[in-house]
C-alpha beads as a LAMMPS data file, in Angstrom:
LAMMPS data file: protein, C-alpha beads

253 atoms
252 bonds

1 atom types
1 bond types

-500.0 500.0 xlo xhi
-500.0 500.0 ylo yhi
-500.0 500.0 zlo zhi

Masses

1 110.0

Atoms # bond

1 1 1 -473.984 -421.434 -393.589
2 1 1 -476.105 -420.425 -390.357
3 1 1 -474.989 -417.694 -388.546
4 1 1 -474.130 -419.417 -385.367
5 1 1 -471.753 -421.772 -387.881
6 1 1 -470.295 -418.946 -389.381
7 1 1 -466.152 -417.741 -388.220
8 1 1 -464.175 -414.602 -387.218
9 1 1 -461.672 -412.580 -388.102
10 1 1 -461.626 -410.233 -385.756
11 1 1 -463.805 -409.147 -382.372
12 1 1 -464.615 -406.314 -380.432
13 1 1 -462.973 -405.276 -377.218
14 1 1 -465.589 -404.276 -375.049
15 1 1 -462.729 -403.319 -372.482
16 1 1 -460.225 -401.745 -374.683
17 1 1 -463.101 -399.857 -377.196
18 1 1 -461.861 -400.934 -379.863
19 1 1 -461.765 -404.175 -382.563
20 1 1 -458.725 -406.450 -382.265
21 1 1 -457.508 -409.659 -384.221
22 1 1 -457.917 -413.289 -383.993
23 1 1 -454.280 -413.643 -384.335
24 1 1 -453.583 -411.747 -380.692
25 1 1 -455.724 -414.567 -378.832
26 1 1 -453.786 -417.301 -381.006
27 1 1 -450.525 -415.699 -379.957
28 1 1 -451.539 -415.601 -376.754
29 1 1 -452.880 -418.795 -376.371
30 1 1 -450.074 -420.547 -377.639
31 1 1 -447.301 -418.630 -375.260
32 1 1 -449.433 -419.313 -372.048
33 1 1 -450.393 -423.048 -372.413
34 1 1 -453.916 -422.208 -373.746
35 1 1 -454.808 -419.889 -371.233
36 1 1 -456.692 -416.662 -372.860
37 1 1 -457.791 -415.265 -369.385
38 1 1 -457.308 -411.482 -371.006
39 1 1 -459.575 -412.161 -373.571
40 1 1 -462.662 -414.368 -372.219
41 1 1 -465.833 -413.030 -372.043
42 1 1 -464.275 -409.659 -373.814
43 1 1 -464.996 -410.867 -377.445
44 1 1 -467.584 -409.969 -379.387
45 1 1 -469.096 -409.383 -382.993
46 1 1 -466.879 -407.084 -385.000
47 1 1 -470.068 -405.507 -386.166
48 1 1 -473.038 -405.535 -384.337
49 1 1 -470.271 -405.413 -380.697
50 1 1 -473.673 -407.562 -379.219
51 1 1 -473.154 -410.848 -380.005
52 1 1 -470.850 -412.984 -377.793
53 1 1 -467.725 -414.525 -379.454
54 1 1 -465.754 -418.034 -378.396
55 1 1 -462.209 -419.085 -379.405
56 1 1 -462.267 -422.269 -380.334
57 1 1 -458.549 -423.527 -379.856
58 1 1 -456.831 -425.337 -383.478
59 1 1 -456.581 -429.247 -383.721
60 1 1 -454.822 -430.903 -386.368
61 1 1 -456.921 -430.571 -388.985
62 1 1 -458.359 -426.585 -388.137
63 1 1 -456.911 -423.458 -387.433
64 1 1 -457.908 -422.033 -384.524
65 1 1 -461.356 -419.519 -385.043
66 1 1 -464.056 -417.955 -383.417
67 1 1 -467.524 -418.450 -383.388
68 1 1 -471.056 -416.945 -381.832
69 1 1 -472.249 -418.588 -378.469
70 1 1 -475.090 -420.157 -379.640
71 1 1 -477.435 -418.354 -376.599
72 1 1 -476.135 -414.687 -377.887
73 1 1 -477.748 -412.544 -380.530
74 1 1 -476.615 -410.240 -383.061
75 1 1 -478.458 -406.900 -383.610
76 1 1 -481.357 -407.463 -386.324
77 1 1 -479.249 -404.835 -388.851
78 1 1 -475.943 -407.316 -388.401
79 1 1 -475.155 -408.862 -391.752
80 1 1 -473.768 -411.560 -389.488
81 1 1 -477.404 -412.698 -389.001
82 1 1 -478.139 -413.576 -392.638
83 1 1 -476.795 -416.445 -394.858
84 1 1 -474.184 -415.667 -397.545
85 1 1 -474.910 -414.957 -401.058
86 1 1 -473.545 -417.076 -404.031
87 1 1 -470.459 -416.679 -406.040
88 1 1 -472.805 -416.579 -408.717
89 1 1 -475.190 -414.356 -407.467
90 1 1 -472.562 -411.437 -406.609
91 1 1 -470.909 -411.488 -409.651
92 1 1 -473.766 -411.063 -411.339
93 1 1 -474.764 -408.215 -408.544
94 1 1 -471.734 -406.572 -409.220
95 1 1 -471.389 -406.948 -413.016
96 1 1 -475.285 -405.217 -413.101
97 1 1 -473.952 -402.346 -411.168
98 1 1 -472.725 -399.091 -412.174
99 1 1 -469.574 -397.706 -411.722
100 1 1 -470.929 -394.931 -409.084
101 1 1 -472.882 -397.654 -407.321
102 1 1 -469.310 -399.669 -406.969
103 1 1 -467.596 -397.123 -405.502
104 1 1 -470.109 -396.128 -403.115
105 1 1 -470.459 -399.749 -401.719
106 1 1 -466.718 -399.825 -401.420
107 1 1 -466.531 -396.769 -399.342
108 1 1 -468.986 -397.717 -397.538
109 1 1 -467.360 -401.192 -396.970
110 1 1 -464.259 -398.985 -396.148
111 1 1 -466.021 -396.634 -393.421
112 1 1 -467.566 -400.128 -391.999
113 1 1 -464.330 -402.456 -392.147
114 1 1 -461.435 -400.369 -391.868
115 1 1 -462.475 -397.397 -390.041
116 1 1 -462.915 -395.985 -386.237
117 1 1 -465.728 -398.468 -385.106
118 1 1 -465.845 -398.023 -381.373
119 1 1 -469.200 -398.152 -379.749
120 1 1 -469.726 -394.405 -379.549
121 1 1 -470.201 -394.951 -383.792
122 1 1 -472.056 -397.869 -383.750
123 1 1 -475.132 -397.754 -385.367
124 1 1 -478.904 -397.817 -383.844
125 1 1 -480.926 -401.116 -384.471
126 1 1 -483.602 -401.053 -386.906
127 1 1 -484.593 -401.075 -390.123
128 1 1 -482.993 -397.913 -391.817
129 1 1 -479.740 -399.211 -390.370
130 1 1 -480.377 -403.131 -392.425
131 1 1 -480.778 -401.146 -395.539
132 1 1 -478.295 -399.004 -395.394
133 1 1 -475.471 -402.097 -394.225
134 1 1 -472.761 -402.274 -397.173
135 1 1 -472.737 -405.888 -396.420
136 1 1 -475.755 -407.111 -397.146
137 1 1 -477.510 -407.469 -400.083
138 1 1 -481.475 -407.007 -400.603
139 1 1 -482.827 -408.845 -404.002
140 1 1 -486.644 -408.947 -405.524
141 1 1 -487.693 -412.544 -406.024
142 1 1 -490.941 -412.145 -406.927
143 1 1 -493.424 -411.505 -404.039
144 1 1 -490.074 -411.840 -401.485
145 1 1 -487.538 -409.638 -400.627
146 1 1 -484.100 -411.685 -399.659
147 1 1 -481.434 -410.332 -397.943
148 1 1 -478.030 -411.937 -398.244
149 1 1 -474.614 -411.066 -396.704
150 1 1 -471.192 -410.521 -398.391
151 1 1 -469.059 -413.016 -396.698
152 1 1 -465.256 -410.758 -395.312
153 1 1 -461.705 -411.711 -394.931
154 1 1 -459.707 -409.744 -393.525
155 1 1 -455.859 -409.627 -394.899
156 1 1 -454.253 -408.766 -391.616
157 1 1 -455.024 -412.192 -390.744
158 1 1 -454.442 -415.965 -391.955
159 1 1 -455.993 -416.010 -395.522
160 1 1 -457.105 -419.131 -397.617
161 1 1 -456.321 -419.423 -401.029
162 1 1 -459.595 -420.337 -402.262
163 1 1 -461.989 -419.725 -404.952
164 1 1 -465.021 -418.113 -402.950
165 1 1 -465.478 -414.454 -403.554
166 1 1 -465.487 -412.100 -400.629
167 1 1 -465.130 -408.163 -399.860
168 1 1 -461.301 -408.443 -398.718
169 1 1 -460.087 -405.122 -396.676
170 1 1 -456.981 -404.560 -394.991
171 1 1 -455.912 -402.063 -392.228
172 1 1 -452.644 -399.997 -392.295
173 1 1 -451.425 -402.127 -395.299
174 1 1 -447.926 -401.179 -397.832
175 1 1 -448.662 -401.069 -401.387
176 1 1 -446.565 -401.004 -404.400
177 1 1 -446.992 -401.464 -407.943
178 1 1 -444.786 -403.511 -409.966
179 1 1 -444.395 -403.925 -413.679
180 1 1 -444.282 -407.197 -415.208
181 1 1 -443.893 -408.607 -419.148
182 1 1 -445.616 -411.343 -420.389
183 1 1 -443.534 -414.356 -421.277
184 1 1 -445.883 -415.098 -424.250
185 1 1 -444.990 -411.305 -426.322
186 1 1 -443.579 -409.234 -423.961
187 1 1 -446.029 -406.828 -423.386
188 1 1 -446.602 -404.483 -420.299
189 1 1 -449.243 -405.545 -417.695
190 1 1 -449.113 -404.327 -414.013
191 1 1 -449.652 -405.933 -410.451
192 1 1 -450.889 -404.490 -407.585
193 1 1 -448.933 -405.842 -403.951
194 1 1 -450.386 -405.865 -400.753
195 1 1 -447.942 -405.870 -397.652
196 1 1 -449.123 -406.531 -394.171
197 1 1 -447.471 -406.481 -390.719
198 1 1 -447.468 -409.989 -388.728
199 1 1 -446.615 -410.151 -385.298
200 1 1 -442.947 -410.225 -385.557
201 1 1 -443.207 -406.636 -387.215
202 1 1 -442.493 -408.471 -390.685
203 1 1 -444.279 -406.986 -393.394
204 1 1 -445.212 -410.194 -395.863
205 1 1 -446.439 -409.995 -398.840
206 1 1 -450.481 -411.153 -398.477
207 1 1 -452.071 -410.491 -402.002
208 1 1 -451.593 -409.281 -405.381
209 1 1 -454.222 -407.897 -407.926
210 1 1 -453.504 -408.267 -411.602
211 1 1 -453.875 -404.337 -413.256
212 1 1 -453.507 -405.469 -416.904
213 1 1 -452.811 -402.219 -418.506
214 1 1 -453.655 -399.880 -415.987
215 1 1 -451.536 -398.753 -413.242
216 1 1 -452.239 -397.122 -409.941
217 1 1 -450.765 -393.887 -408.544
218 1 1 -449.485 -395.457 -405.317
219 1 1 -447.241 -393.990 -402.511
220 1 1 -444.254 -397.082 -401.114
221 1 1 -443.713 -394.749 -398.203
222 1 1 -447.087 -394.585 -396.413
223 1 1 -449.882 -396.820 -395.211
224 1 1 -453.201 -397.366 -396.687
225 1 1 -456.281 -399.375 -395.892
226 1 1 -458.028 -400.885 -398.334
227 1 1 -461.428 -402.534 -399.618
228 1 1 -462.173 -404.617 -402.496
229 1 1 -464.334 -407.670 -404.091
230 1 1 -462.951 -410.394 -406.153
231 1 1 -461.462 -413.548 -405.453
232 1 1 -458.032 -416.216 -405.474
233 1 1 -456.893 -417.367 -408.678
234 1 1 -456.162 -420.607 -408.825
235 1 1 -453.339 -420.353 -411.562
236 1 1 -451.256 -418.039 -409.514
237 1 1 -449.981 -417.429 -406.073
238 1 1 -451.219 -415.088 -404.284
239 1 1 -453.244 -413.334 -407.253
240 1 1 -456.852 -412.231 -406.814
241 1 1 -458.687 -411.228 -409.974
242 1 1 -461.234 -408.675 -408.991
243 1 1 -464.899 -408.619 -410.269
244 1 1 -464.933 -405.515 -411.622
245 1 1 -462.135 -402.997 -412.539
246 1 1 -463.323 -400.657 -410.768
247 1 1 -464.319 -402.828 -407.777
248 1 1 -460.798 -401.837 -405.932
249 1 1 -460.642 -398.658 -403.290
250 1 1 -458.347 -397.253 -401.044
251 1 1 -456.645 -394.532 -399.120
252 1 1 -453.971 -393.085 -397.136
253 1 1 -454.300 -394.233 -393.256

Bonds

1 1 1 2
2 1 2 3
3 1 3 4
4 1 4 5
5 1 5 6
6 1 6 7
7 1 7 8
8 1 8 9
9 1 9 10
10 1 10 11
11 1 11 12
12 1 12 13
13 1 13 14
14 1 14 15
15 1 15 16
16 1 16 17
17 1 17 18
18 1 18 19
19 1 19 20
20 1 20 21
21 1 21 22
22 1 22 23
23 1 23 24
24 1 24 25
25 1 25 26
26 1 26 27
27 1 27 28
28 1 28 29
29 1 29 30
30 1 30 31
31 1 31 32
32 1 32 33
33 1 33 34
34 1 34 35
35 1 35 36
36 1 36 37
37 1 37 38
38 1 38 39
39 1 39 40
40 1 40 41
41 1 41 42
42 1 42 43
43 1 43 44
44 1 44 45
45 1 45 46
46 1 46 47
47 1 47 48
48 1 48 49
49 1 49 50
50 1 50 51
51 1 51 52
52 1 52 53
53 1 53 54
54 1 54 55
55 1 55 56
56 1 56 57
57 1 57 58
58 1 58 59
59 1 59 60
60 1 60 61
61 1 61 62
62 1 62 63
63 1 63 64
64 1 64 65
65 1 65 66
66 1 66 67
67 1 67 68
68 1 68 69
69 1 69 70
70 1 70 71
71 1 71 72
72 1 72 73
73 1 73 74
74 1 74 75
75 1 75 76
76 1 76 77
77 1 77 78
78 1 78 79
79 1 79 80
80 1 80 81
81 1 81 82
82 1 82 83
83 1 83 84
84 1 84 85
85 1 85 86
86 1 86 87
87 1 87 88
88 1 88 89
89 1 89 90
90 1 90 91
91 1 91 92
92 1 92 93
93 1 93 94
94 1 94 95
95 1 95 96
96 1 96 97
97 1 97 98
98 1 98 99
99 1 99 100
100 1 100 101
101 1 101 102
102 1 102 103
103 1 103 104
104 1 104 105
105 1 105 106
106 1 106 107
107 1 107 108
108 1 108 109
109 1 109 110
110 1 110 111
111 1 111 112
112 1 112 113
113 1 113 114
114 1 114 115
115 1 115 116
116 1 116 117
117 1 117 118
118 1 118 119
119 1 119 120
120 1 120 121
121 1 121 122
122 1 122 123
123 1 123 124
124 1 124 125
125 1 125 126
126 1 126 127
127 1 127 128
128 1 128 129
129 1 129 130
130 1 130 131
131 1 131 132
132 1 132 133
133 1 133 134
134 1 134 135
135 1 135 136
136 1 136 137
137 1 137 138
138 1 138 139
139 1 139 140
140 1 140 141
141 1 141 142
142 1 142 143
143 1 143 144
144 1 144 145
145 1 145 146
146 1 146 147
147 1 147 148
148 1 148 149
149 1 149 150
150 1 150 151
151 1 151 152
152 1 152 153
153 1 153 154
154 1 154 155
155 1 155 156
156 1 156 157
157 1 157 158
158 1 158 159
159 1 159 160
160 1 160 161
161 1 161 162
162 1 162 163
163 1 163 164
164 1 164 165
165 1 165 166
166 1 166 167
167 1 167 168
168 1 168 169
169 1 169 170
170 1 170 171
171 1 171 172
172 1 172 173
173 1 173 174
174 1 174 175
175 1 175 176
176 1 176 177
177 1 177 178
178 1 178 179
179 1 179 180
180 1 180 181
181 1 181 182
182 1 182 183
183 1 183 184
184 1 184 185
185 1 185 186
186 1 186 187
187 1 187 188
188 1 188 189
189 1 189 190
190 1 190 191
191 1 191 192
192 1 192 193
193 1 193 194
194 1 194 195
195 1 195 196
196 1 196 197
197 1 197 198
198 1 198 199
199 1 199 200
200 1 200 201
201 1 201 202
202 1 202 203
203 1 203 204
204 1 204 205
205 1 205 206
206 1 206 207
207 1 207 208
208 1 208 209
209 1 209 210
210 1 210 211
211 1 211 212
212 1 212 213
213 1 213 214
214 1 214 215
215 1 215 216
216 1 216 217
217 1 217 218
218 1 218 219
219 1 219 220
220 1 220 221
221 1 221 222
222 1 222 223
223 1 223 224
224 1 224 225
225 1 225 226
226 1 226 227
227 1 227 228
228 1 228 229
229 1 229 230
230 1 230 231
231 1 231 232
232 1 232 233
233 1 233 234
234 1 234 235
235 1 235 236
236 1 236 237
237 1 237 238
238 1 238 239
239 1 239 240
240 1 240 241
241 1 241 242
242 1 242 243
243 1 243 244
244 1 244 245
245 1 245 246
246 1 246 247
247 1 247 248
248 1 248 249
249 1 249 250
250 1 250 251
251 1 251 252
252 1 252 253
């Protein structure tokens, strides 16, 4: 995937300072005939805040999404600028890495994702700022250095149920844990919910993580944002399977 072909989440508010949804454009759009007046020409990249953003309106067979204008530019350290690594190759990436190296991506990923980003943080262009991007991923192959990107999603939008693995984060999510038994002997394994808030003020339930045998020490009464890389099983709705054990963070908002 190029980066011009590549699709949003979310975009930065040049006007407001700060990074906003797809979903408020698509609300928008759809209660004013297609107009999004308050929003054109005010969207760009979540990351690099350079790069110009489109909404491209839904048809019957897409969602609506948005996209780079083909005549903007990202900043060279945007991960947005780089193709997306394999399935294969980040599992492999992340089964090779140590437990400290996990959770140092993650809260990274976290500070990046989930965090204040208005422009006043954002990060100078060059080098030092590519190597040090959570989101991208820098691999010897032989002679040649290749840099790959993580592709997001991010659960306080519309997610896919698909196979693909991706660094998932949410902002101001609920979480509970919830004990289940196995219909097969009964035993004791644990699942992980994710709540988020959709534009009615409903909180839905968006995700769960299978815990197995380890449960998390998790407050029902606040909010948390959260980071982590795995993927949609298949089997079961909702459920992601993470990569690692340990390749799950979070904390309270």
């Amino acid at each position: 995937m190029t980066k011009d072909s590549k699709t949003f989440d979310e975009f930065y508010s040049l006007k407001n300072n700060t990074i906003c949804s797809i979903d408020e454009v698509i609300n928008y759009s759809e209660s004013n005939n297609r107009n999004i007046e308050p929003y054109d020409q005010d969207m760009y990249c979540p990351e690099c805040k350079k790069a110009k953003l489109t909404f491209v309106h839904k048809t019957k067979k897409k969602r609506a999404y948005l996209r780079k204008i083909p005549s903007s530019n990202h900043e060279s350290g945007c991960s947005y600028n780089y193709e997306y690594v394999s399935n294969k190759t980040i599992n492999t990436i992340v089964h090779s890495m140590s437990n400290a190296e996990i959770d140092d991506r993650l809260n990274a990923m976290m500070n990046m994702l989930c965090k204040d980003t208005s422009a006043k943080n954002q990060s100078s262009n060059n080098e030092a700022t590519k190597s040090k991007n959570p989101m991208l991923i820098r691999r010897n192959t032989g002679k040649v250095i290749k840099t790959k990107a993580i592709p997001r999603k991010s659960l306080n939008c519309w997610v896919d149920h698909n196979e693909n693995i991706y660094a998932y984060y949410g902002k101001k999510v609920k979480l509970k844990v919830v004990e289940k038994h196995k219909k097969s002997d009964g035993s004791i394994f644990y699942l992980l919910e994710i709540r988020t808030k959709n534009t009615k003020g409903e909180w839905n339930l968006k995700a769960t993580i299978y815990r197995h045998k380890k449960p998390l020490d998790i407050d029902e009464n606040v909010l948390y944002n959260i980071a982590f890389i795995g993927f949609f099983d298949p089997e079961y709705e909702f459920s992601i399977r993470l990569l690692n054990w340990k390749a799950l963070k979070y904390e309270i908002v």
